[in-house]
N, C-alpha and C positions, 0 to 999 in steps of 0.2 A: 513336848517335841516327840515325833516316833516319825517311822518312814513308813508313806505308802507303797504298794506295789502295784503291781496292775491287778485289776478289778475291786480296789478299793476303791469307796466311797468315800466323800469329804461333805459334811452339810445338810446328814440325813437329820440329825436331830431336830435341825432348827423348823421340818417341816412337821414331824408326829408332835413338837412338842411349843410351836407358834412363837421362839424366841428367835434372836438376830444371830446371824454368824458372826463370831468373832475369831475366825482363822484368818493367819496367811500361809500363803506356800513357797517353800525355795525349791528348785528343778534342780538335781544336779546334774540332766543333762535336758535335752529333745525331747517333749511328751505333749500328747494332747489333751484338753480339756476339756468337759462340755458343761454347761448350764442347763438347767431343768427348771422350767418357772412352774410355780404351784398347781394353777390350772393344769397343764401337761401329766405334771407328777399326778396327779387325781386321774387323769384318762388311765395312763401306763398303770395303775392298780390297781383301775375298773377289769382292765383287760387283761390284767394278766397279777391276780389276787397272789400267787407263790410268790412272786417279785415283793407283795409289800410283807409278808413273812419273812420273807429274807433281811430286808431292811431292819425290819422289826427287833429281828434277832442279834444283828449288829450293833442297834444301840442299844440294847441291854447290856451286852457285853464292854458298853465304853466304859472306861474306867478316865477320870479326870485326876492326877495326881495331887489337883489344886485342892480339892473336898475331900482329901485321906488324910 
């Protein structure tokens, strides 16, 4: 469990590394969410390569307290 804030990401793994999500999310208030289907996600870092650095660098940094 941890809290996101705004400009986190939820989901990036499951696309560099071809496994299923198994998140859910609780709101604790008003926010909005977007979906990104695979095809998309491949344009967005055709066009724009910093963006999947970024990503990249996110999920390095995940930490699963379940594998510690």
């Amino acid at each position: 469990i941890r809290l996101l804030t705004e400009g986190d990401h939820l989901g990036e793994l499951s696309y560099f590394y071809g496994c299923q999500i198994t998140c859910s999310v609780l709101s604790r208030n008003y926010n909005t969410l977007a979906r990104l289907i695979y095809p998309r996600l491949r344009m967005l870092l055709t066009d724009f390569p910093f963006y999947k650095k970024i990503l990249q660098k996110k999920a390095m940094q995940y930490k699963d307290a379940k594998l510690n």
